[in-house]
N, C-alpha and C positions, 0 to 999 in steps of 0.2 A: 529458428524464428528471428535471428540477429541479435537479442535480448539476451543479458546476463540471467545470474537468479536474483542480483542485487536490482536491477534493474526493472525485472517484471513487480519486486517486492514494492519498491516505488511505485510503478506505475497502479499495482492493484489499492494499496492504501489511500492515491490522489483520486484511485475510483469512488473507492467509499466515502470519502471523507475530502473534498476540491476545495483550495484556498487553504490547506495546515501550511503555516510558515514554516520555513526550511528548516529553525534550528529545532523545532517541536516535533518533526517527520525525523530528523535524525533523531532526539531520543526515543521516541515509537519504537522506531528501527535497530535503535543499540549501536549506532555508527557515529562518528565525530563527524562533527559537523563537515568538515575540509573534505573526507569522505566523501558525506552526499551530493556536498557541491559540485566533486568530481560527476560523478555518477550523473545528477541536472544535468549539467555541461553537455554531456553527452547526450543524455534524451532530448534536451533543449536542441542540440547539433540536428538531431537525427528528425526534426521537427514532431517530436510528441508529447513534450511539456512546455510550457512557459513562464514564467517570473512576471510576475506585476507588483509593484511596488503595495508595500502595505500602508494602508489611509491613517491606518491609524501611528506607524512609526515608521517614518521613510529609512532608518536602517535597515529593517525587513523585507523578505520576499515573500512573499505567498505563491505557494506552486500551483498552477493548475495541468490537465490534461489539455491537450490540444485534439481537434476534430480529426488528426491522421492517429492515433491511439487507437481508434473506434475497432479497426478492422484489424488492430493486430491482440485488441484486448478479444474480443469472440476469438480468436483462434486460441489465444493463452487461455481461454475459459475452456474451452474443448480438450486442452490437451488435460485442464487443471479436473474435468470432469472424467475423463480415462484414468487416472490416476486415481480419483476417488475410489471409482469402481473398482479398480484396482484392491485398493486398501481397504474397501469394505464386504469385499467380498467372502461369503460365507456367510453374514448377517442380515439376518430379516428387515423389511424395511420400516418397521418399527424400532428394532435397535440402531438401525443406522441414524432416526431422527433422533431418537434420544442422545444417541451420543453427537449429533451435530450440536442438536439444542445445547449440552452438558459444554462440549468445546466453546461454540457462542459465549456462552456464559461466565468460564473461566477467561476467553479472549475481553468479552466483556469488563471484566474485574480487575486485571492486568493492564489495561487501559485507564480506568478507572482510578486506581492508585496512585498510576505515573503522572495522573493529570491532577492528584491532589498535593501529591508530592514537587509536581513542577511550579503548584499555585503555593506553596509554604514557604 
């Protein structure tokens, strides 16, 4: 697909969540900052993020997805959906919600923390 795994990991985070500054997406991610910046560089090169200056601290960037993302994020969703299938298979589709909802939840909480912990 051209994409790293560090790279679709960004790109799917800036899906869910457009505008987290750079250094807030690197601790999400568990990566040094200088890391992600590398990583940008490159999705930014390859036109499927961008950098806009943050309103609130012109030190910052806030990363968004760019409109050529669109068509290679459905393809990363397809492959990310065979995989699923993959990994749930044997499971009713009632266990399988339950344990999305339960992952959700812990993803949920782990989120959560980092963001209390970043605000203390």
């Amino acid at each position: 697909m051209g994409v790293t795994r560090a790279q679709w990991r960004v790109l799917a985070h800036l899906e869910r969540k457009p505008g987290q500054r750079q250094v807030e997406l690197a601790d999400r991610l568990d990566v040094e900052p200088i890391t992600l910046c590398r990583i940008v560089d490159r999705l930014e090169e390859a036109g499927l993020v961008e950098r806009r200056r943050d309103p609130g601290d012109r030190r910052a960037w806030q990363l968004y997805l760019k409109a050529g993302a669109e068509p290679l994020l459905g393809k990363l969703h397809g492959m990310a959906e065979e995989l699923s299938a993959e990994a749930f298979a044997g499971l009713s589709e009632k266990d399988r919600t339950m344990m999305r909802e339960a992952l959700a939840r812990v993803r949920a909480n782990v989120d959560a923390a980092r963001d209390v912990k970043a605000s203390a």
